[in-house]
C-alpha positions as MATLAB code, in Angstrom:
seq = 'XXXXXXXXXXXXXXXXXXXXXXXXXXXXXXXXXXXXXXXXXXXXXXXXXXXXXXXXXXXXXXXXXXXXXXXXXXXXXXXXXXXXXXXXXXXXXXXXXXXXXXXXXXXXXXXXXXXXXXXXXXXXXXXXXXXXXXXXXXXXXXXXXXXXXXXXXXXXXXXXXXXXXXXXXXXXXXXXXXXXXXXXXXXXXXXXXXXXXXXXXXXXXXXXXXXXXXXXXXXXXXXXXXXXXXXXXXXXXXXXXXXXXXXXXXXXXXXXXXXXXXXXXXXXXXXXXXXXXXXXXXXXXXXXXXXXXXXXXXXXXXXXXXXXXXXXXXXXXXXXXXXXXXXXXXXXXXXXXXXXXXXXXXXXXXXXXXXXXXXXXXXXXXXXXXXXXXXXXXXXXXXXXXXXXXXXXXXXXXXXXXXXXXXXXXXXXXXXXXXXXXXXXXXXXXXXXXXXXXXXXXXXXXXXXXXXXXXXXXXXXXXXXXXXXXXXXX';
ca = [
      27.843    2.244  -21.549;
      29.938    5.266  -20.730;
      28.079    8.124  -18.931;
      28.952   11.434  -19.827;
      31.217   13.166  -17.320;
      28.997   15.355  -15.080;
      25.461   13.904  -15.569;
      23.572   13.678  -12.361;
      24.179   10.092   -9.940;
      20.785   10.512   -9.713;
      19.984    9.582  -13.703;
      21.554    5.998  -12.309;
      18.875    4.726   -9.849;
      15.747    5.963  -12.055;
      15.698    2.783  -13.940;
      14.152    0.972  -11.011;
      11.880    3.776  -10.504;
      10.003    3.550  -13.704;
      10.466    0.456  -14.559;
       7.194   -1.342  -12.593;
       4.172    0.508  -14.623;
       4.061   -2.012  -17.624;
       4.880   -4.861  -15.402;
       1.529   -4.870  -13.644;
      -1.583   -6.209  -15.562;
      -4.983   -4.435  -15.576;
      -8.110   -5.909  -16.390;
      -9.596   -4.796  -19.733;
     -12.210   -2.785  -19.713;
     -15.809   -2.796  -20.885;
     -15.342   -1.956  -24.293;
     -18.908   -1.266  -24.635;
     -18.523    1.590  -21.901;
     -14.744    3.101  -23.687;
     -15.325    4.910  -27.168;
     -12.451    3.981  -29.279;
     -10.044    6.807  -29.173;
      -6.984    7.647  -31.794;
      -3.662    6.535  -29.683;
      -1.712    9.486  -29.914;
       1.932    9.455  -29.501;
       2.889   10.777  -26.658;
       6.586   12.109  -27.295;
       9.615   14.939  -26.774;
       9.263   17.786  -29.521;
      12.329   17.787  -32.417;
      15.222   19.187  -30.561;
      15.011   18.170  -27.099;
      14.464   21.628  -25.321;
      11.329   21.029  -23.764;
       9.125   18.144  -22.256;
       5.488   18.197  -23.392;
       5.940   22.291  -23.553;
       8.139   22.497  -20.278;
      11.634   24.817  -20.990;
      14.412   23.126  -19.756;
      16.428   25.893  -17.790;
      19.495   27.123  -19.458;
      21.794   25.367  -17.365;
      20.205   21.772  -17.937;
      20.627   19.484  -20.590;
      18.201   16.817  -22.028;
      19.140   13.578  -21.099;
      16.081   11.743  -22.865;
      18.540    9.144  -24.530;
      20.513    8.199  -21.443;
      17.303    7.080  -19.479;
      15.905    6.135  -22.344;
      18.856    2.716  -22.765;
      17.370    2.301  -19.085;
      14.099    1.675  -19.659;
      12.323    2.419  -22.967;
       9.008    3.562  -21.335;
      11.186    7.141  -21.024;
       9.794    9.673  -23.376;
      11.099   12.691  -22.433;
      13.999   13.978  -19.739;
      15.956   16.865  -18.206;
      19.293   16.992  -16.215;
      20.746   19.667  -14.270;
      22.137   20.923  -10.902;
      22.155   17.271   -9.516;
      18.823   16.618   -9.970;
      16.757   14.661  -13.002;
      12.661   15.166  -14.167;
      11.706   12.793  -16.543;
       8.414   11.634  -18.395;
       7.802    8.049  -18.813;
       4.585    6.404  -20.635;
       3.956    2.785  -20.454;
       3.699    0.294  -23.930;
       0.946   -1.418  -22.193;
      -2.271   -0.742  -23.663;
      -4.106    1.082  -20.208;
      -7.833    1.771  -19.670;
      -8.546    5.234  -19.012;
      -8.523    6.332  -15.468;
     -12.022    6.588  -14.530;
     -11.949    2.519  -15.558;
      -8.940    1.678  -13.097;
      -9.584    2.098   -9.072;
      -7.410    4.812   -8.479;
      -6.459    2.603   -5.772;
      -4.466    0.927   -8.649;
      -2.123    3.879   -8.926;
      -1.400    2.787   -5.428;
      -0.254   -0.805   -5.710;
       1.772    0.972   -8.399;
       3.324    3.131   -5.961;
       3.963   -0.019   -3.611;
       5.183   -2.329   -6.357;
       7.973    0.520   -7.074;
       9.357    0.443   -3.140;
       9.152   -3.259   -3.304;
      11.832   -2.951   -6.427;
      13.415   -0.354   -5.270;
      14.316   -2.320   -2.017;
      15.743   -5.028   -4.440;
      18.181   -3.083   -6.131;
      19.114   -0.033   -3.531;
      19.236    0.464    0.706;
      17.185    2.065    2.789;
      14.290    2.313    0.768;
      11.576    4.834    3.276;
       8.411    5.768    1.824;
       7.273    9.457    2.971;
       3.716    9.723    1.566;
       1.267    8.316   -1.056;
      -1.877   10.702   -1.609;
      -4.284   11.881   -4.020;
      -2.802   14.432   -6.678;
      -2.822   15.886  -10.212;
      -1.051   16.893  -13.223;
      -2.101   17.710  -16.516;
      -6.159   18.801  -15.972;
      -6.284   15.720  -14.244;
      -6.514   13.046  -11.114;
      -3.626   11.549  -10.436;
      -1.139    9.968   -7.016;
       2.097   11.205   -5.625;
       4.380    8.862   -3.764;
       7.659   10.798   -2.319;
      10.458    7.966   -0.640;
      13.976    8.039   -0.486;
      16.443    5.348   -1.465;
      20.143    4.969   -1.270;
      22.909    3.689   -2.848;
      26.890    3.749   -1.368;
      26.791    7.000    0.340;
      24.367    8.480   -1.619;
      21.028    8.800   -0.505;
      18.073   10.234   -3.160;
      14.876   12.017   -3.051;
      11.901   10.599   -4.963;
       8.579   12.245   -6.232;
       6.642    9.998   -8.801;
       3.230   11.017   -9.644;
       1.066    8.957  -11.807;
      -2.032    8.566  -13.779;
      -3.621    7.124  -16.551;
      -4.615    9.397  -20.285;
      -5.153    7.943  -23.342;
      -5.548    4.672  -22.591;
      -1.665    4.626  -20.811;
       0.203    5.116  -17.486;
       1.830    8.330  -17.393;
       4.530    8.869  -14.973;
       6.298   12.401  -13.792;
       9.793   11.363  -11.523;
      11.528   14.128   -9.806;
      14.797   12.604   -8.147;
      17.929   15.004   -6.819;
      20.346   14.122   -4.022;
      18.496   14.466   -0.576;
      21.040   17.664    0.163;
      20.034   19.199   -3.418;
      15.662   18.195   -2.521;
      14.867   21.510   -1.097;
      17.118   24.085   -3.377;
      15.862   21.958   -6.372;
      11.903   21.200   -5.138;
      10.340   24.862   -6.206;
      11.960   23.939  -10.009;
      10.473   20.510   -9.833;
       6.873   21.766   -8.507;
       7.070   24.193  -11.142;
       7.379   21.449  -14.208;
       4.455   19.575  -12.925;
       2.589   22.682  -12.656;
       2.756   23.650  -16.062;
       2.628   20.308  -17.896;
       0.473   19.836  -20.568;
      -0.565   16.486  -22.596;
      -0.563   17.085  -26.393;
      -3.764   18.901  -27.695;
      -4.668   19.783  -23.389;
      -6.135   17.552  -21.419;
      -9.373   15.711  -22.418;
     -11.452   17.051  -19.520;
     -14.705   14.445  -19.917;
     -12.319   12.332  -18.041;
     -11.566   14.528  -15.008;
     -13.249   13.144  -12.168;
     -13.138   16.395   -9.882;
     -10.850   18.872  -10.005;
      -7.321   18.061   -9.380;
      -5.498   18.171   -6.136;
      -2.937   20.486   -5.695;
       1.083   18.721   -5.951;
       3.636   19.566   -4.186;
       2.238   20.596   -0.480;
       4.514   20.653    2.096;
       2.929   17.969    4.380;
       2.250   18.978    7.931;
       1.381   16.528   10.840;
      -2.055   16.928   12.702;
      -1.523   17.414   16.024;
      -4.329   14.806   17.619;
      -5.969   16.048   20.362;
      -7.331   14.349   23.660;
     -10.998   13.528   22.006;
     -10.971    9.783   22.185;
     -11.886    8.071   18.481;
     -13.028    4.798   19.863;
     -15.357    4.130   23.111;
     -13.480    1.021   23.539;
     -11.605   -0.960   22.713;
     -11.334   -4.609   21.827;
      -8.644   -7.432   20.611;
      -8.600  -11.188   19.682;
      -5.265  -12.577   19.039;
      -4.805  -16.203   18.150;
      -1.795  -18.694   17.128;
      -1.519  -22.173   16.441;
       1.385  -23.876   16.306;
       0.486  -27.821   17.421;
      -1.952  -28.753   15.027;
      -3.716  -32.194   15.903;
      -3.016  -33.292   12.586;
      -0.159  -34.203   11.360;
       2.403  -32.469    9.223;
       0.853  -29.182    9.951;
       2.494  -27.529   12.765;
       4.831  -24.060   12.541;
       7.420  -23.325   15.153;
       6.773  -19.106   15.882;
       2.997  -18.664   15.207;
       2.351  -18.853   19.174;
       5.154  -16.580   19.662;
       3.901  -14.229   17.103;
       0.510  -14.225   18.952;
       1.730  -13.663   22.130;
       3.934  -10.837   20.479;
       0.845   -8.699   19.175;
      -1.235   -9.532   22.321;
       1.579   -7.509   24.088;
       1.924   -4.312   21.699;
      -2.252   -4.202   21.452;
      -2.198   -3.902   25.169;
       0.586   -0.922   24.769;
      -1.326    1.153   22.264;
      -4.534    1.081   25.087;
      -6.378   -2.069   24.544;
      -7.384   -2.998   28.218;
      -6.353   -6.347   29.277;
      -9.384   -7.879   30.034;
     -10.650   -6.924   26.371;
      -7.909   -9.072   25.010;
      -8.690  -12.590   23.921;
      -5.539  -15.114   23.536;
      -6.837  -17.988   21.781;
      -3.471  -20.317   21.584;
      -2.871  -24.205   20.026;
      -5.153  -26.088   21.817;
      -7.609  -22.748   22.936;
      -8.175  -21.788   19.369;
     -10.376  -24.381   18.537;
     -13.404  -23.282   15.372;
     -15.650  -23.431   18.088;
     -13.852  -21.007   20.415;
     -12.975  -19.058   17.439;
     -16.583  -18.797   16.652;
     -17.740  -18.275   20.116;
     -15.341  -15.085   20.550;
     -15.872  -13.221   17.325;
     -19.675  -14.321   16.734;
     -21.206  -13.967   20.413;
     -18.306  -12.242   23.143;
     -17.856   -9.491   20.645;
     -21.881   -9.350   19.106;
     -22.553   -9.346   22.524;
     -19.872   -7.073   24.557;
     -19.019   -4.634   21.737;
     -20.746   -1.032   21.438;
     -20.994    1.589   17.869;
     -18.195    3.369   19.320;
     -15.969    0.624   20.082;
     -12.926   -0.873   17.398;
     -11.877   -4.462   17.393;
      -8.242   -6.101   16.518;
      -8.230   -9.755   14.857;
      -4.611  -11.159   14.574;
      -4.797  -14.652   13.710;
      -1.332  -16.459   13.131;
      -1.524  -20.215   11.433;
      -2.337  -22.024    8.204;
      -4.928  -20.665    5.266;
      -5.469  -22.362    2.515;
      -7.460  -21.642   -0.791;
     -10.602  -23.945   -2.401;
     -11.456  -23.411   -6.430;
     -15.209  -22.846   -6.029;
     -16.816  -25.352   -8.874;
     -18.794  -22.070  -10.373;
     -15.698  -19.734  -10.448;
     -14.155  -17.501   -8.151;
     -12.453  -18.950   -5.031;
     -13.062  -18.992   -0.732;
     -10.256  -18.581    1.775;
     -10.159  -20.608    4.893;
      -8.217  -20.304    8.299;
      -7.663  -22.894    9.774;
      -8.141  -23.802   13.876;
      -5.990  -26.190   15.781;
      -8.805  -28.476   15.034;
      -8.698  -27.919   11.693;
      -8.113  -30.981    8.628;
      -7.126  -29.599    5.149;
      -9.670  -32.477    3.959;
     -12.184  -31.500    5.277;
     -12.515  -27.825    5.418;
     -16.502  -27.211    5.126;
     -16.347  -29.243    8.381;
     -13.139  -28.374   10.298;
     -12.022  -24.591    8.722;
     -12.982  -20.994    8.940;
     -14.050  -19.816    5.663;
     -13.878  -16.338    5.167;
     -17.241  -15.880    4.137;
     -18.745  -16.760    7.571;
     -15.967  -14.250    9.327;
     -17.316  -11.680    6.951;
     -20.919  -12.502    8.309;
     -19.833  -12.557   11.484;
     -18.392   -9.177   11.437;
     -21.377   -7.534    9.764;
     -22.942   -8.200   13.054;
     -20.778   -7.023   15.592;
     -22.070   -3.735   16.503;
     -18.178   -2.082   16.848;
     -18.227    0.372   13.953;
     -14.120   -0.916   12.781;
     -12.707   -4.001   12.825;
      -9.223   -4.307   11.592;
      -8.440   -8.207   10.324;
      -4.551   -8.996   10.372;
      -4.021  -12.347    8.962;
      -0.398  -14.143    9.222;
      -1.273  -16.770    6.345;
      -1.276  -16.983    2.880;
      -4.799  -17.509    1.037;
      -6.752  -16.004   -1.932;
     -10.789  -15.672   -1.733;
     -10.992  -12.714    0.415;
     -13.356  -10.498   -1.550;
     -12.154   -7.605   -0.378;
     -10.996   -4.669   -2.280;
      -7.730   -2.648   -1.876;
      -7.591    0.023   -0.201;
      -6.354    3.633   -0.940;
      -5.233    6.478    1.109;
      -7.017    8.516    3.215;
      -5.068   11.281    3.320;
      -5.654   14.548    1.971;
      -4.117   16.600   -0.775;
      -2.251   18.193    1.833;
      -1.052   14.907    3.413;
      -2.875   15.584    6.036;
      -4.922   13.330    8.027;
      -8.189   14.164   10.163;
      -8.715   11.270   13.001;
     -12.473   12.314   13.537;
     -13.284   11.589    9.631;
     -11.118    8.689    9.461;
     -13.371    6.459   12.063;
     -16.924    8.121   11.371;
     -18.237    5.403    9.594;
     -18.410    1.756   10.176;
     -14.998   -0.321    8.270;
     -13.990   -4.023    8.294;
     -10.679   -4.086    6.672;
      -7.633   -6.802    6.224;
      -4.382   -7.123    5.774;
      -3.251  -10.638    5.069;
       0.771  -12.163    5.103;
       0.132  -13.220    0.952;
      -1.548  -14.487   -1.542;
      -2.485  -18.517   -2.779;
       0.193  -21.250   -2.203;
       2.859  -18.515   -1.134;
       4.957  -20.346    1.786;
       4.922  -18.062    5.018;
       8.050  -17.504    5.574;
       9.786  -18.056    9.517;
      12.955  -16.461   10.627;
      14.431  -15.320   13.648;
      11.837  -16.171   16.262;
       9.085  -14.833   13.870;
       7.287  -14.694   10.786;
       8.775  -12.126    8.438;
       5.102  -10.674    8.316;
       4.678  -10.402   12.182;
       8.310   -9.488   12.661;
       7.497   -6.145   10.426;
       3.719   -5.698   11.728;
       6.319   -5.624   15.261;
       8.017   -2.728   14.165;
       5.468   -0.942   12.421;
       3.141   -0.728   15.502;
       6.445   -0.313   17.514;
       6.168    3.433   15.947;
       8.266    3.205   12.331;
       4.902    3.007   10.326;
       4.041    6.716   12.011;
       5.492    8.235    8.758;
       3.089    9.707    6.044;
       2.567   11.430    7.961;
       4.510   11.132   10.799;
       1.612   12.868   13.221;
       1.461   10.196   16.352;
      -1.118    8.234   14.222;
      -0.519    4.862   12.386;
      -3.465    4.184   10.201;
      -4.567    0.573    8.702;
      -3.278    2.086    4.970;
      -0.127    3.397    6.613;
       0.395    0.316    8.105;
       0.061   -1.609    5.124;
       1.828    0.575    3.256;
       5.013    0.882    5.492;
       5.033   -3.305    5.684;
       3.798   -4.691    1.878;
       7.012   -3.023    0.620;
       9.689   -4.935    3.267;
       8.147   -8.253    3.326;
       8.026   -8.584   -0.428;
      12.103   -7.214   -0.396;
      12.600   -9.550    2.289;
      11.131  -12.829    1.012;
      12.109  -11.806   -2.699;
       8.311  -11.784   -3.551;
       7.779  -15.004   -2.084;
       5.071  -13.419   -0.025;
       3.309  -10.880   -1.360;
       1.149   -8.813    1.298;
      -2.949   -7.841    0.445;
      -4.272   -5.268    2.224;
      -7.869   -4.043    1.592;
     -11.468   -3.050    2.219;
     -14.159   -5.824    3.084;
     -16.779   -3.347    3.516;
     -17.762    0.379    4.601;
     -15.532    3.916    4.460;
     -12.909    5.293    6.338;
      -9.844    3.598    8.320;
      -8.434    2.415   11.379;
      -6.491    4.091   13.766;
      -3.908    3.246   16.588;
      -2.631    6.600   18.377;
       0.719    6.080   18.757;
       1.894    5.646   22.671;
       2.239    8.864   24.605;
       1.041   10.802   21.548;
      -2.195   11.469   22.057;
];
């Protein structure tokens, strides 16, 4: 197709943008909890001048068919002054909001950097926090992606009404962002779904959009009493056909960046090959921590080796790690499920425990994890570890290979640089939080395996989030 001379570079890369909302499936939901509700079409007035009631400013021109060959989700869109807003509504047939985790929205917001990173370089996400549009809840993500010499600014908010995923994308060159931001703020400000938003949805009063997000400045109050780390790899498995070539290297790896963000020495366990045996496993995480651990106190769990998923004969499945020791046939007697490293954690008196799993499994029964940022973007320490939190983040899912590469796993080798300080980015406040972690990594592992590995990160019980203080930021 022939683009009209003069329409914004930016219209180019939106394709990628919008295009992950119908691609992701959503449970149905309780149709004896949703009243049927008329589908309204949600569409551009005749004539093109305005988007759901927004004026396009004289100087812009509606580009609604352009975007539209892109990806047909595009309802509605406005071009001018280098920079592009555009409305897009999914075909898939959505639950209403307040049946979707808003945490949803956020594996949304992750799915779009992982295709991003497929298509275009550089792909940095800035923030992902609660929002609103429209009368009601909704999430912002803000990244920037580049392509040639051109580098763009993203903001994508989304949220679900009338049964569909409704998404707002404000994109400009990143030299345009600032001169162009106040117009963009301004069309998210005033939009309004046909016949006003149905307000019996609205769970709380939306957030404000379009903050300026300003670091917190952490002060010298210490989060954590102490703190705590157990750090295993296995490469030499006794049996056969079994063994990995960087998981011990990995290991040793994390052992040495816990120790730089604080964790003393002697609270690090190294449990490697023939160390990190089920019963040594067991002994550390069930009685040295139960026993050693205080309410104030946060532990680290890296474990780098084999998982493996069992079909449970009444439904559902259980995740297992598996020790040097361990024998794929026989895993009730040899493996770690992840049931009994649940139980064990529930009795560790350390009020967070942060599980980081290099290994691909299913069965975790956990729940994924949102933000904890505020509307603002920004992030209060003291809240964030007032509660007690076990939380994971795991290399992928069922029967995904782990993939090995330059002296590493890909999973490590980004967990590396993430702690290393370039996950201390929404925001970027000396802090690098469990979600921020998570979301910094998912994103680059699934660009850099091609979705061969596809990162989990979530909640396994209680409120809140973990926190490393970023060296010689505190």
């Amino acid at each position: 197709m022939h683009w009209p001379q003069g329409l914004p570079l930016a219209l180019l890369v939106l394709g990628a943008a919008i295009g992950c909302g119908s691609q992701l499936t959503t449970p149905a939901p309780d149709r004896a909890q949703v009243e049927p509700r008329r589908d309204e079409a949600l569409s551009a007035p005749p004539g093109g001048a305005s988007v759901f009631g927004l004026t396009a400013p004289r100087e812009w021109a509606d580009t609604t068919a352009y975007l539209k060959l892109r990806n047909p989700d595009t309802v509605a869109a406005l071009s001018g002054q280098g920079g592009v807003f555009l409305v897009a509504v999914s075909k898939a047939n959505w639950a209403r909001f307040q049946d979707i985790p808003m945490e949803q929205l956020d594996e949304i917001a992750l799915r779009t950097l992982a295709n991003m990173a497929k298509t275009y370089q550089d792909v940095r996400l800035i923030a992902v926090q609660p929002s609103g549009f429209g009368g009601v809840p909704a999430r912002t993500v803000e990244y920037t992606a580049s392509r040639g010499e051109a580098t763009f600014r993203f903001r994508q908010h989304l949220t679900v009404y009338d049964h569909k995923l409704i998404q707002l994308v404000a994109t400009s060159d990143v030299k345009q962002w600032e001169r162009l931001r106040p117009l963009f703020d301004g069309f998210v400000a005033s939009f309004r779904f046909p016949g006003g938003a149905d307000t019996s949805l609205s769970a709380g009063s939306p957030q404000p959009i379009g903050a300026v997000l300003q670091p917190l400045q952490i002060s010298d109050q210490r989060l954590y009493g102490n703190s705590w780390a157990v750090i295993i790899g296995v490469n030499r498995y006794r049996k056969a056909g079994l063994r990995l070539q960087y998981a011990v290297n990995d290991a040793r790896s994390v052992r040495d960046a816990v120790i730089r963000f604080g964790f003393p020495e002697e609270n690090v366990f190294l449990l490697l090959d023939e160390a990190a045996t089920k019963r040594r496993i067991q002994e550390v995480l069930g009685d040295e921590l139960r026993l050693r651990t205080e309410g104030d106190d946060r532990v680290f769990v890296f474990f780098a080796g084999h998982g493996l998923t069992l079909d449970l004969p009444g439904g559902g499945q259980m995740g297992y790690l598996l020790p040097v020791d361990g024998d794929p046939d026989r895993l009730h007697a040899t493996a770690l499920p992840m049931a009994e490293i649940r139980d064990i954690a529930s009795l560790v008196p350390a009020k967070h425990i942060f599980f980081v799993i290099d290994a691909c499994y299913s069965g975790l029964a956990a729940q994924r994890s949102a933000s904890a940022a505020s509307a603002t973007g920004r992030i209060d320490p003291v809240a964030l570890v007032r509660k007690r939190l076990r939380e994971v983040l795991t290399a992928g899912e069922r029967d995904q290979p782990v993939v090995e590469e330059g002296g590493h796993g890909v999973f490590t080798r980004f967990l590396l640089q993430g702690l290393a300080g370039e996950a201390d980015f929404a925001p970027r406040d000396g802090m690098i939080t469990g979600f921020e972690l998570a979301s910094w990594l998912i994103p680059r592992v699934r660009a850099k395996t091609n979705d061969r590995q596809t990162p989990f990160f979530g909640r396994i019980d209680g409120a809140g989030d973990f926190v490393f203080v970023v060296p010689g930021k505190s």
